[in-house]
GULUM-779326 format. One record per residue (C-alpha): residue number from 1; x, y, z. Coordinates in Angstrom, 2 decimals. Layout:
N
+-----+---------+---------+---------+
!   n !    east !   north !      up !
+-----+---------+---------+---------+
! NUM !       X !       Y !       Z !
...
+-----+---------+---------+---------+
END
This chain:
454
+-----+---------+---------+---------+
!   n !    east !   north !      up !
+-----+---------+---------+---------+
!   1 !    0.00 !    0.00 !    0.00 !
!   2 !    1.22 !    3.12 !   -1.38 !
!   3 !    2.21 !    5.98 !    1.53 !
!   4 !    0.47 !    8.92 !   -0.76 !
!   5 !   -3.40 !    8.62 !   -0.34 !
!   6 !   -6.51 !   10.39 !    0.48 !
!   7 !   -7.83 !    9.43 !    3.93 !
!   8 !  -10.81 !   11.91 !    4.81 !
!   9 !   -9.84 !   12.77 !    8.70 !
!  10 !  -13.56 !   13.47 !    9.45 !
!  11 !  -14.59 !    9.88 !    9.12 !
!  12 !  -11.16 !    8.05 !    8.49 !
!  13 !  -11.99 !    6.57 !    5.22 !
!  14 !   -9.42 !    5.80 !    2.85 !
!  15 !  -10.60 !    7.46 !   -0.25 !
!  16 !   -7.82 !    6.84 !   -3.06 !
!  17 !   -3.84 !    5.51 !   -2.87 !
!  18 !   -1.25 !    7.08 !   -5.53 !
!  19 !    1.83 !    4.50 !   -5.88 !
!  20 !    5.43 !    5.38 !   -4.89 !
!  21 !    7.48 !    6.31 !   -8.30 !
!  22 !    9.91 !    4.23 !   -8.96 !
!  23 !   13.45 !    4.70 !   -8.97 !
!  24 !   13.59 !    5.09 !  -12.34 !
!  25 !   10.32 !    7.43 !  -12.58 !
!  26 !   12.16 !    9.87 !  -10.05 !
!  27 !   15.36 !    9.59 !  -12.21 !
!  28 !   13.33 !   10.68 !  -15.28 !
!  29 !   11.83 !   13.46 !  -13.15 !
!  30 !   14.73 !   15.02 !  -12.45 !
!  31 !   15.61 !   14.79 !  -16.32 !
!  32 !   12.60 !   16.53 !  -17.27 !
!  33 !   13.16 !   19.40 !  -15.25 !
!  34 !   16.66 !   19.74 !  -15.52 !
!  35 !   16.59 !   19.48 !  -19.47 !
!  36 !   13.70 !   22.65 !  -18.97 !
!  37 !   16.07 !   24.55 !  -17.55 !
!  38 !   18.72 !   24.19 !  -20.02 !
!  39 !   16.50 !   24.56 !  -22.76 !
!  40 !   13.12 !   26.61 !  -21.97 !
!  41 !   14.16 !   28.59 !  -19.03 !
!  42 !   17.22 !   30.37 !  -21.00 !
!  43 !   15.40 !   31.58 !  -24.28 !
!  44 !   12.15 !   32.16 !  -22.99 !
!  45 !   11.21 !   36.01 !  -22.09 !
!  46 !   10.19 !   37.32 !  -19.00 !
!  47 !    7.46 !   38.85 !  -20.86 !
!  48 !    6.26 !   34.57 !  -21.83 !
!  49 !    7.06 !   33.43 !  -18.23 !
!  50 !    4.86 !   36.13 !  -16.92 !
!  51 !    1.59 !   35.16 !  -19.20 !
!  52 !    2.23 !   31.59 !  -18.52 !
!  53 !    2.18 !   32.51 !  -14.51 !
!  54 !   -1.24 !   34.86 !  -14.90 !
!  55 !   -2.85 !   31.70 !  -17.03 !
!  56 !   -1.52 !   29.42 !  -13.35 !
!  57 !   -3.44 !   31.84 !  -11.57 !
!  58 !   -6.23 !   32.08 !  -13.58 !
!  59 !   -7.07 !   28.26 !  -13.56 !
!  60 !   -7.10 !   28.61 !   -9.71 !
!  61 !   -9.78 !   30.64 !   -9.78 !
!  62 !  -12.28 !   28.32 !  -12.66 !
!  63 !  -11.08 !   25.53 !  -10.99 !
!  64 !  -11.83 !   26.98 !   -7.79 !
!  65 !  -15.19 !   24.78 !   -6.08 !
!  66 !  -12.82 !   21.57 !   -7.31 !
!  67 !   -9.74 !   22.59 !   -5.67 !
!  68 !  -11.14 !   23.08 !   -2.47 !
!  69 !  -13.48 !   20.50 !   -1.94 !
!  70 !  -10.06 !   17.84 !   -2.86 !
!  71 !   -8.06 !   19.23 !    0.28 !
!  72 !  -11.77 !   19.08 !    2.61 !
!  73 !  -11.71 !   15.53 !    1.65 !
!  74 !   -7.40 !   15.52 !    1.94 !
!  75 !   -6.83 !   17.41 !    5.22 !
!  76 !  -10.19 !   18.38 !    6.64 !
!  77 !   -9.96 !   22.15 !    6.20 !
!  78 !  -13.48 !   23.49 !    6.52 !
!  79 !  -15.04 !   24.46 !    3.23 !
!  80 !  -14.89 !   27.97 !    3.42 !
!  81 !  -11.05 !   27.97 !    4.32 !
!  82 !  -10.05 !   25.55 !    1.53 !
!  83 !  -11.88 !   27.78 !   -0.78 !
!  84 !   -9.95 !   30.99 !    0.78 !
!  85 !   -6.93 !   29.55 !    0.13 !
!  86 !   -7.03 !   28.76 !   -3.44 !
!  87 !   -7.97 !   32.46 !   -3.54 !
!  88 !   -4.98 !   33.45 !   -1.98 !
!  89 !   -3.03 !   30.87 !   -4.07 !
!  90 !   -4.39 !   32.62 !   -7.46 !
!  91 !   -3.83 !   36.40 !   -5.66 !
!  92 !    0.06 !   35.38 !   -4.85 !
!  93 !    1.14 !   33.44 !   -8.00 !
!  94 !   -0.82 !   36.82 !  -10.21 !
!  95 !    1.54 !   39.17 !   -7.64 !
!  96 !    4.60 !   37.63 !   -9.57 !
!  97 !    2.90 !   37.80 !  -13.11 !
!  98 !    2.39 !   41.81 !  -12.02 !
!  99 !    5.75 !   41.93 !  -10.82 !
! 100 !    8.05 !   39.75 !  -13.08 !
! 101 !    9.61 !   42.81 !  -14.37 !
! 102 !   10.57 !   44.05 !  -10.76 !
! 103 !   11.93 !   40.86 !   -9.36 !
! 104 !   14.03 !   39.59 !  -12.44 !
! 105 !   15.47 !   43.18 !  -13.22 !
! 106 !   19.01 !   44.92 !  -12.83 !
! 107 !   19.62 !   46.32 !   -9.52 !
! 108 !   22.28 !   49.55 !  -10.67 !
! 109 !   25.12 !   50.01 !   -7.80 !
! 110 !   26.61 !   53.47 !   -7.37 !
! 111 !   30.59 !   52.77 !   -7.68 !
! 112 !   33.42 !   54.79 !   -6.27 !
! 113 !   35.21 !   54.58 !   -9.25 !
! 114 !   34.19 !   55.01 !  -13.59 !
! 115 !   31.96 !   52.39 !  -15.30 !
! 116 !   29.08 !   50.74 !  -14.51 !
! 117 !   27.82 !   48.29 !  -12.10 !
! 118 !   24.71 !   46.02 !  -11.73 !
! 119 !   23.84 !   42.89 !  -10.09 !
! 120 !   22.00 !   40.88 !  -12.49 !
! 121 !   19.30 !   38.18 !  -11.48 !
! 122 !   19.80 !   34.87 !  -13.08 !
! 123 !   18.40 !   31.41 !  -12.37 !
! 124 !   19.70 !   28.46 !  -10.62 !
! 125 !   18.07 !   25.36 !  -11.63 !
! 126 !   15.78 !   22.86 !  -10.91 !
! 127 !   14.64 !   23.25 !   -7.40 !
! 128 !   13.26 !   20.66 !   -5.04 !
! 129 !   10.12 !   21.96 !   -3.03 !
! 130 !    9.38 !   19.61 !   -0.32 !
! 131 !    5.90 !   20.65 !    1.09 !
! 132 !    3.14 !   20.62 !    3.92 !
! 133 !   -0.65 !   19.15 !    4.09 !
! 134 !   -1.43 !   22.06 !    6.07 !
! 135 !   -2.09 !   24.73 !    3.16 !
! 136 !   -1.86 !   22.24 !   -0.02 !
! 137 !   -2.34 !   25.01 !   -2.54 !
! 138 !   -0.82 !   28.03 !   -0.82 !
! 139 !    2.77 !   26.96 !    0.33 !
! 140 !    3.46 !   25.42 !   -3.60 !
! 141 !    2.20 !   29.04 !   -4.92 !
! 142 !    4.55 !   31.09 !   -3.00 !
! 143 !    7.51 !   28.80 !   -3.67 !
! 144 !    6.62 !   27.93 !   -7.30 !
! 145 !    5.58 !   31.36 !   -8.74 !
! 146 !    8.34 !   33.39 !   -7.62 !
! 147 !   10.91 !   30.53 !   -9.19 !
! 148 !    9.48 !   30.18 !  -11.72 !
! 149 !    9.23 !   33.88 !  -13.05 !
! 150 !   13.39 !   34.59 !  -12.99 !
! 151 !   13.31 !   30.69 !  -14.98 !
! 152 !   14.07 !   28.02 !  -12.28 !
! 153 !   12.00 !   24.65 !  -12.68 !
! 154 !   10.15 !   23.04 !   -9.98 !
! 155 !   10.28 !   19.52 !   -8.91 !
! 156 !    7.94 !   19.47 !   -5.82 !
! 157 !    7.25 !   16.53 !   -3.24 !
! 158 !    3.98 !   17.29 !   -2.13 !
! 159 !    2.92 !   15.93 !    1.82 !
! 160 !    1.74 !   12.17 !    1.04 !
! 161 !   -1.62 !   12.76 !    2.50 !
! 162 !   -2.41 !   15.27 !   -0.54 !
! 163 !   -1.75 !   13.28 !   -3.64 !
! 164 !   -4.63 !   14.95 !   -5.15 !
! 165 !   -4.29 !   18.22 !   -4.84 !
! 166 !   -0.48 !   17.72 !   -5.76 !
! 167 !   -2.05 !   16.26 !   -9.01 !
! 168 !   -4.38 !   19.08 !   -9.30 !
! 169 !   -1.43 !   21.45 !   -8.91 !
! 170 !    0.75 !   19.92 !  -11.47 !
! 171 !   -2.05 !   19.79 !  -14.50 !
! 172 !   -2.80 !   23.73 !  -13.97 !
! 173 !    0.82 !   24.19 !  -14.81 !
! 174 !    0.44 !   21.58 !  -17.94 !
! 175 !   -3.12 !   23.41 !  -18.61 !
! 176 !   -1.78 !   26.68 !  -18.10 !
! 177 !    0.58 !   25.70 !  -21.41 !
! 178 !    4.09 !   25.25 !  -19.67 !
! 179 !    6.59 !   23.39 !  -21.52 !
! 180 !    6.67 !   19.70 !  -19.87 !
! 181 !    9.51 !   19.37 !  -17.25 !
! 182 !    8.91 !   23.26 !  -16.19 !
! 183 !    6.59 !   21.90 !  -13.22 !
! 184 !    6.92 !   17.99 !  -12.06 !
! 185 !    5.22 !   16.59 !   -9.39 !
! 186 !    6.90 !   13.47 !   -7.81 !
! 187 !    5.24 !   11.22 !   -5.46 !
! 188 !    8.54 !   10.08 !   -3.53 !
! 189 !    9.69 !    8.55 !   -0.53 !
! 190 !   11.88 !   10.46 !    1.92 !
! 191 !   14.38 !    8.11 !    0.98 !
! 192 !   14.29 !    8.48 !   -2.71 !
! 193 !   13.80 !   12.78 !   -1.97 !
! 194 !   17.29 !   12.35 !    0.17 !
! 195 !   18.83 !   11.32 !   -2.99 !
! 196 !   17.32 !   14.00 !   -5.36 !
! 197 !   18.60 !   16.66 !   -2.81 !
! 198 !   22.10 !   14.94 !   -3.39 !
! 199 !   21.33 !   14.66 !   -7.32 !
! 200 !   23.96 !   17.61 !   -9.13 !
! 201 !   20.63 !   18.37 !  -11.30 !
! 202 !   18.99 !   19.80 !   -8.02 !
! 203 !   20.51 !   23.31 !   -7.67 !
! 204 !   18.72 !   23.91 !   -4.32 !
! 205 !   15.58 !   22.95 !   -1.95 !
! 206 !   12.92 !   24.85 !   -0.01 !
! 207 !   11.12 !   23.00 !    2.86 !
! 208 !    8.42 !   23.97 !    4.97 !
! 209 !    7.60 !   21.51 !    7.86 !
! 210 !    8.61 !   20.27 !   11.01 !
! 211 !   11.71 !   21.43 !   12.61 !
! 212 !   12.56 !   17.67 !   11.92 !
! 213 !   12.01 !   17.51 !    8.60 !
! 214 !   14.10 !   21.29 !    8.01 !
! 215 !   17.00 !   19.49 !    9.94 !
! 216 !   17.56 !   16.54 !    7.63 !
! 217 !   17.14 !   18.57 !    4.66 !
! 218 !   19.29 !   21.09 !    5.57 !
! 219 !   21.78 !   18.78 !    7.00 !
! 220 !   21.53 !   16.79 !    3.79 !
! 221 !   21.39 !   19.89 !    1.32 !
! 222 !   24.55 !   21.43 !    3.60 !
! 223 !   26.82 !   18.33 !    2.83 !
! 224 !   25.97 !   18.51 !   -0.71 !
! 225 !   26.59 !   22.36 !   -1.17 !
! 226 !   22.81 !   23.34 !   -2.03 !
! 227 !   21.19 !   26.03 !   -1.07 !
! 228 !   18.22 !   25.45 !    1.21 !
! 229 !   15.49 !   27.60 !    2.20 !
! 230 !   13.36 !   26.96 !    5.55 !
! 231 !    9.92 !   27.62 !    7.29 !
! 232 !    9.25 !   25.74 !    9.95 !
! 233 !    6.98 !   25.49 !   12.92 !
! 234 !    6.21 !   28.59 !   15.34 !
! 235 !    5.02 !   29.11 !   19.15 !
! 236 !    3.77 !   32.53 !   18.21 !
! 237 !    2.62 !   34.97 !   20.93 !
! 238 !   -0.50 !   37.23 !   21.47 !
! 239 !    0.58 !   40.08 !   23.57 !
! 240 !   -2.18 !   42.70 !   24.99 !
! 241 !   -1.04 !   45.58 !   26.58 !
! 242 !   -3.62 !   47.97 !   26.32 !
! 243 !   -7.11 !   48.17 !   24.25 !
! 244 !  -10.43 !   50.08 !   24.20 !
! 245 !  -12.22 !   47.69 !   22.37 !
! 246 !  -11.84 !   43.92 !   24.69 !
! 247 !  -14.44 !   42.17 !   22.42 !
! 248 !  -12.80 !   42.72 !   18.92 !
! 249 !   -9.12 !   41.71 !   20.96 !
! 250 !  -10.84 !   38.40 !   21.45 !
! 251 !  -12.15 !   38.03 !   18.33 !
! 252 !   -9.10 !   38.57 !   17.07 !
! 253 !   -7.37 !   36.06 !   19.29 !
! 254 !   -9.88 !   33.67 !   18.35 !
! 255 !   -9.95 !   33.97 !   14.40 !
! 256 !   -6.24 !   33.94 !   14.63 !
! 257 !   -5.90 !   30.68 !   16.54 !
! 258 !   -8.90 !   28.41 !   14.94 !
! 259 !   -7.58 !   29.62 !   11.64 !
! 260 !   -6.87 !   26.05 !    9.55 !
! 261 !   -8.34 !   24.42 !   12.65 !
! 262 !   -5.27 !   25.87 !   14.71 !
! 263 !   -3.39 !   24.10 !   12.25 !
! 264 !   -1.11 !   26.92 !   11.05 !
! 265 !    2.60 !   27.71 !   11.51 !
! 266 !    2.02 !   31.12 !   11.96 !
! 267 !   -0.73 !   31.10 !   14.34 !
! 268 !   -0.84 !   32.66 !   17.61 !
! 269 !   -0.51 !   29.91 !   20.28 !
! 270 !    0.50 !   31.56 !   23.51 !
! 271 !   -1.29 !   34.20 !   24.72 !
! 272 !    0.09 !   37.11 !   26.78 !
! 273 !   -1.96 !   39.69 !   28.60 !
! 274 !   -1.16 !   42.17 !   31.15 !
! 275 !   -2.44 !   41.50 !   34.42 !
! 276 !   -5.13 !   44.69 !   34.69 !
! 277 !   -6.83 !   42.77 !   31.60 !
! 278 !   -6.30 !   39.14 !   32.36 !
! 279 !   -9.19 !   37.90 !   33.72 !
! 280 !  -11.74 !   39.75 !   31.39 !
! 281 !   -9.51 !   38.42 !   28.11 !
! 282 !   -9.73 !   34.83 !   29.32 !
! 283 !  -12.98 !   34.92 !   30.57 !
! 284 !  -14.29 !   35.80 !   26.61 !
! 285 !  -11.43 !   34.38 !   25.21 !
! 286 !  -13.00 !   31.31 !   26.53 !
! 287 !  -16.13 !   31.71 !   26.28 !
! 288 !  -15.39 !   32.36 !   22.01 !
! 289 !  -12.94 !   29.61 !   21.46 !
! 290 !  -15.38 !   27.07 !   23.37 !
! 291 !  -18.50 !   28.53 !   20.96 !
! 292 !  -16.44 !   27.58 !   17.53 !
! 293 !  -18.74 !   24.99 !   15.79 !
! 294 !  -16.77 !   21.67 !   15.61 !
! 295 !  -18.18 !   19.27 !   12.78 !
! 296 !  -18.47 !   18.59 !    8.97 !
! 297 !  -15.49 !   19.85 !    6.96 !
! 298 !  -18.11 !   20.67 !    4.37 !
! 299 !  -20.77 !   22.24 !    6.16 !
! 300 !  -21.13 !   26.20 !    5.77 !
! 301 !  -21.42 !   26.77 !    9.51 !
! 302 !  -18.27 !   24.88 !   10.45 !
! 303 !  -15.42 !   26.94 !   12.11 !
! 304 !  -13.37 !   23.40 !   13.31 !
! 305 !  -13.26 !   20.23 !   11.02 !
! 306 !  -11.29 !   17.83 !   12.09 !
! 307 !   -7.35 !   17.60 !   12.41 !
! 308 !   -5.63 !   16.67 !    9.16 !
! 309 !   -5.04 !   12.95 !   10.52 !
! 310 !   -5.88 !   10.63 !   13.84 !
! 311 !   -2.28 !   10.92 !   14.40 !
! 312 !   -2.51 !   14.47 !   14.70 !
! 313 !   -5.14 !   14.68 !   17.40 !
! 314 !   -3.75 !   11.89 !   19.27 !
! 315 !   -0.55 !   14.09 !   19.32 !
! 316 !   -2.06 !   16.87 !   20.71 !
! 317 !   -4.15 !   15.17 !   23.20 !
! 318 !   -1.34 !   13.76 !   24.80 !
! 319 !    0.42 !   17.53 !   24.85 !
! 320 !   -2.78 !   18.81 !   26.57 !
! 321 !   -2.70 !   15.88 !   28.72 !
! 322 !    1.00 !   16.11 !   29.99 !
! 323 !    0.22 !   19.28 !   30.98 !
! 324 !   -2.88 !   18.85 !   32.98 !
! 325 !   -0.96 !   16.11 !   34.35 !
! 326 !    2.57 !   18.59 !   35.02 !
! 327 !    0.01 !   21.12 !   36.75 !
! 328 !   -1.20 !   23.09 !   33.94 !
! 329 !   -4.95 !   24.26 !   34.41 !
! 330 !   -7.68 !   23.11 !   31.99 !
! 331 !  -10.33 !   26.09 !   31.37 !
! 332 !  -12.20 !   24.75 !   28.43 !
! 333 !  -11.90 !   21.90 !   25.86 !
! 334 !   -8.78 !   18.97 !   26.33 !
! 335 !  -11.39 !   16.11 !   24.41 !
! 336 !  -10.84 !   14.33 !   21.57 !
! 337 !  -13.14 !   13.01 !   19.26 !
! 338 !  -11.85 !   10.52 !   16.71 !
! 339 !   -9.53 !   13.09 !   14.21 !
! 340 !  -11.91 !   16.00 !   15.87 !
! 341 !  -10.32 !   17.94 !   18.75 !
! 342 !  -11.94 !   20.46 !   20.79 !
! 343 !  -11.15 !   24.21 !   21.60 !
! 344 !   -9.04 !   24.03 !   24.51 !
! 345 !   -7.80 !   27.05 !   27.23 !
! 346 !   -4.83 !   26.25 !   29.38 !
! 347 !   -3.41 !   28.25 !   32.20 !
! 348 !   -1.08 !   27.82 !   34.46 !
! 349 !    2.12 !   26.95 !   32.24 !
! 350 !    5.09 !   27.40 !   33.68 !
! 351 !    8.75 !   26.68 !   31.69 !
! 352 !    9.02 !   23.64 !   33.89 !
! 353 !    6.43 !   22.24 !   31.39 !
! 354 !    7.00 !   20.06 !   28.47 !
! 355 !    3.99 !   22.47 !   26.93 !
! 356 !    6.00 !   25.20 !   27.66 !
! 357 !    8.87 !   24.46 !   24.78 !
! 358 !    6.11 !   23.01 !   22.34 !
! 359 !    4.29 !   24.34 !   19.54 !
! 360 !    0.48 !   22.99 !   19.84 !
! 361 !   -0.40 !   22.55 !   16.31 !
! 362 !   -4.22 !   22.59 !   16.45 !
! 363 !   -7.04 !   24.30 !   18.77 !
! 364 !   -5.73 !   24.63 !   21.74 !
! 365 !   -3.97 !   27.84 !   23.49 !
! 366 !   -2.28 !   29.17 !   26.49 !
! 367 !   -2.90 !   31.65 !   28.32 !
! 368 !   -0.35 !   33.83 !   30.58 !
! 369 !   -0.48 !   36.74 !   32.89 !
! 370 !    2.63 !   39.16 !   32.76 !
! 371 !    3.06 !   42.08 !   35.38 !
! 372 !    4.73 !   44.63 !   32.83 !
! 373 !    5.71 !   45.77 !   29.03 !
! 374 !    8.87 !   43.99 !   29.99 !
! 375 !    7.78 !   40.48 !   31.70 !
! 376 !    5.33 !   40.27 !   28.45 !
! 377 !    8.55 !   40.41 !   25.99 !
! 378 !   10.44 !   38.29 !   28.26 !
! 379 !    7.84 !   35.47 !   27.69 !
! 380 !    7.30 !   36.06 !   24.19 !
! 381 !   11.10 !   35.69 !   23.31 !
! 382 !   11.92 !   32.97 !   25.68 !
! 383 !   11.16 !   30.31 !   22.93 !
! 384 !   12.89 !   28.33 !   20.48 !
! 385 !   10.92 !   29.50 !   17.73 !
! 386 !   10.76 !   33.03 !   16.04 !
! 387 !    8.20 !   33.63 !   13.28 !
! 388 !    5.44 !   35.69 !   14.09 !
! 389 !    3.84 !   37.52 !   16.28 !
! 390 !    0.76 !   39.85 !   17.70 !
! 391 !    0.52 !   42.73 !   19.54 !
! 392 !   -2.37 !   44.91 !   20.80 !
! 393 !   -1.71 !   48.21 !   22.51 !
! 394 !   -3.41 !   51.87 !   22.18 !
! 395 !    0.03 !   53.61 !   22.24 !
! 396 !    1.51 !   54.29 !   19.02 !
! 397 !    5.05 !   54.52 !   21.06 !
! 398 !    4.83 !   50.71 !   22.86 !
! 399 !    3.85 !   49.46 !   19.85 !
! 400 !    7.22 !   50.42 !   18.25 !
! 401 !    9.42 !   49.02 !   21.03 !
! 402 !    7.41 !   45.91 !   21.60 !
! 403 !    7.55 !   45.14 !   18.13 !
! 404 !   11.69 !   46.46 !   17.78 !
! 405 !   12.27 !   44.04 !   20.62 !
! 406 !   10.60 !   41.02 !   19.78 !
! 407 !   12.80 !   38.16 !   18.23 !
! 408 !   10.57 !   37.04 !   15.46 !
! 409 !   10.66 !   37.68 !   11.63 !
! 410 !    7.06 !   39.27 !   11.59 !
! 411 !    4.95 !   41.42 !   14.18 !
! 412 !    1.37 !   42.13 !   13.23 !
! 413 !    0.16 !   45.47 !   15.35 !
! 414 !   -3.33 !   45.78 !   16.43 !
! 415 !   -4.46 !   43.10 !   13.54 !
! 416 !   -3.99 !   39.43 !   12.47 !
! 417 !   -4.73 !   37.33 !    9.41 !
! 418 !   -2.80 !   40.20 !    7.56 !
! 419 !   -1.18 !   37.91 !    5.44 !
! 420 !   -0.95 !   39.60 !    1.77 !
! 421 !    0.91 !   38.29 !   -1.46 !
! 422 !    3.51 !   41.50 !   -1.21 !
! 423 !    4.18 !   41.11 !    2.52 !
! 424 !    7.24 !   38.08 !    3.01 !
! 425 !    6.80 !   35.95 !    5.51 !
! 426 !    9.24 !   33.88 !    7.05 !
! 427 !   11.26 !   33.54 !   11.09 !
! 428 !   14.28 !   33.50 !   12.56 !
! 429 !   15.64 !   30.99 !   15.45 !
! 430 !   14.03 !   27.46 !   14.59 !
! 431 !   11.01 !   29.04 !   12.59 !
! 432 !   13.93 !   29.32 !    9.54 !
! 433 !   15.90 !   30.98 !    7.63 !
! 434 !   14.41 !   32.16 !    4.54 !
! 435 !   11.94 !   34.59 !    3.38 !
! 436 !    8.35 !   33.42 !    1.16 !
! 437 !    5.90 !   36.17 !   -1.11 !
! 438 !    6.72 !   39.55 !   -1.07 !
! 439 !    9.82 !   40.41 !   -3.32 !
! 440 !   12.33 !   39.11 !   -1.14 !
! 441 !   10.73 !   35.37 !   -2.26 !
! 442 !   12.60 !   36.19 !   -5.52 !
! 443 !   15.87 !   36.44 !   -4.20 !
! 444 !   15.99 !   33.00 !   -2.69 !
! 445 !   17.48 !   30.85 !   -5.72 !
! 446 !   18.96 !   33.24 !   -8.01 !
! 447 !   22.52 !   33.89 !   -8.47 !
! 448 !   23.13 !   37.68 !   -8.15 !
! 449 !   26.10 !   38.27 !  -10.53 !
! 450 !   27.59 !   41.13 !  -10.38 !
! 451 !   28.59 !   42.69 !  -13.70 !
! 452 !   31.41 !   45.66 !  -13.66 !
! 453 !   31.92 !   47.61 !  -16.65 !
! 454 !   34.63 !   50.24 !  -17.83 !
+-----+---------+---------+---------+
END
């Protein structure tokens, strides 16, 4: 039985199984995108690669009802999320159409001396995307577009629990009129990926996962001298300082967190609120996480569908339930329904906690009190991870030194879900090391050659 197959988390059947390549298929993968390179990707225009991208982003949105209901059935994402995202995916890969000009142009430098200088974009390669089954349409559309605009080609392992939508993916980009090899999906082991990253015809790899997963690829890519690009889990805080308006804070908070059903990287999952506010945040913060309606993927009044696997809410029942057990205190929620898991309120977490260190990948949060601006950026930074963050406060001047001193590689003021194709997003610490959307994506896998002139 093959390891890439549809299993619907919300009643565990096992819809549809994709084999393994073979060796030999992955071998010819790599060909196909490799000879692209050589051939397409160096007489083609930026003018053609630009059209091709706006035609990628244009099936998104015809094929829109069919690409959403495959990752309900893939991952359980509630309807109206899966059909957000393959809006988003069509707004980011058109953001590189619109800007293909920008992010493949000369950059001049001002020299000391006479001449001319300018760094000049050029590709790399074919790249290896390894991906997640947590956003199956929107991580391949910020690492694909960009790439493929300054004239890399993309091999991409998609997660093995969304061989569908990996499918899906891959015939836009055929549809779309690519030439073959330009976009290749690969249904691959982990074994037979290790040897791709270690392939010469892989020029570099992007991974976004697990900080597992981001240390044996970069381990891997480092010993074969690739470039690798990573975004990987976060512990992201939720600091409130100061606010005139409690209810929209919490609403906030909430649509934040149940976002993906808590299943985001990027989602706030400790929550940090000065003491003079603490006990009216958690009494509504409670009282709005515990009213989310948990239930059918595809019904229109479902917030919470069900985890992306049984292993997933197993996993973060037993993190809830070490720390009930380690003294944390249960406000709301810590059940588990077959793949379904409940909204769940924890207090009480202290760093002698395993919960304390962990990133709680679904709906469940924690909830601190802090004394002071200082205590609250203590907690927030005292954490392995580093990619975003929230903060709430009426004064303009906190705002700017909360957010100077935080150690993460985005802070969202007085707003979340802010995410938009021109912002990049991306950590520091173990959330990563590389930067996705936005025009910094571009500058990921290109080789900026300098060219000096007299």
């Amino acid at each position: 039985m093959s390891g890439y197959a549809v299993v619907n988390p919300a009643t565990g059947e096992r819809l549809a199984d994709y084999p393994t390549m073979t060796d030999a298929q992955v071998q010819d993968a790599l060909a196909l995108a490799d000879g692209a390179y050589r051939g397409w990707s160096r007489t083609s225009t930026v003018e053609e690669r630009a059209a091709l991208v706006r035609r990628v982003a244009e099936l998104h949105r015809e094929r829109r009802d069919e690409l959403a209901a495959i990752i309900v059935r893939e991952m359980g994402k509630p309807l109206e999320a899966a059909l957000g995202e393959v809006d988003f995916a069509a707004d980011i890969t058109e953001f590189y159409a619109d800007n293909a000009e920008k992010v493949t142009g000369d950059t001049p430098i001002d020299i000391l001396g006479e001449g001319t200088a300018v760094i000049r974009r050029s590709p790399l390669g074919a790249l290896l995307g390894i991906m997640p089954w947590n956003f199956p349409y929107y991580q391949v559309a910020r690492f694909a577009a960009p790439n493929i605009v300054v004239g890399n080609t993309i091999v991409l392992k998609h997660a093995p629990q969304c061989p569908e939508s990996a499918a899906a993916i891959e015939q836009i980009y055929r549809d779309a009129g690519f030439p073959e090899g330009v976009y290749v999906n690969v249904y691959a082991s982990n074994e037979q990926a290790a040897d791709m990253i270690a392939d010469r015809r892989i020029a570099g790899v992007s991974v976004t996962g697990s900080e597992r997963a981001g240390s044996a690829v970069a381990s891997l890519a480092g010993y074969h001298l690739k470039k690798v690009a990573l975004e990987l889990g976060g512990s992201d805080p939720f600091i409130v300082l100061s606010t005139d308006d409690m209810d929209a804070v919490v609403e906030g908070a909430v649509e934040a967190r149940m976002d993906n059903t808590g299943q985001s990287c990027n989602a706030p999952k400790r929550f940090i609120v000065i003491d003079s506010l603490y006990d009216e945040f958690l009494e509504k913060f409670t009282a709005a996480m515990t009213a989310c309606t948990v239930g059918d993927p595809f019904a229109e009044d479902t917030v919470l569908g069900p985890l992306s696997s049984l292993a997933a809410a197993e996993r973060l029942e037993a993190q809830v339930d070490a720390a009930v057990e380690q003294g944390a205190i249960l406000h709301a929620g810590g059940k588990r329904d077959g793949a379904f898991y409940y909204p769940t309120v924890l207090t009480g977490v202290t760093s002698d906690m395993d919960v304390y260190r962990e990133e709680l990948f679904g709906p469940a949060a924690a909830v601190y009190k802090v004394a002071s601006e200082e205590e609250a950026i203590a907690l927030a930074n005292d954490t392995a991870y580093g990619l975003g963050s929230y903060v709430y406060t009426t004064d303009p001047e906190q705002a700017e030194r909360v957010a100077d001193a935080i150690e993460a590689g985005m802070v969202y003021v007085n707003c979340v879900l802010a995410d938009s194709p021109e912002l990049p997003f991306g950590g520091v610490k173990r959330s990563g090391t590389s930067r996705e959307m936005g025009l910094l994506a571009a500058d990921e896998f290109v080789n900026k050659k300098l060219i000096r002139v007299i």
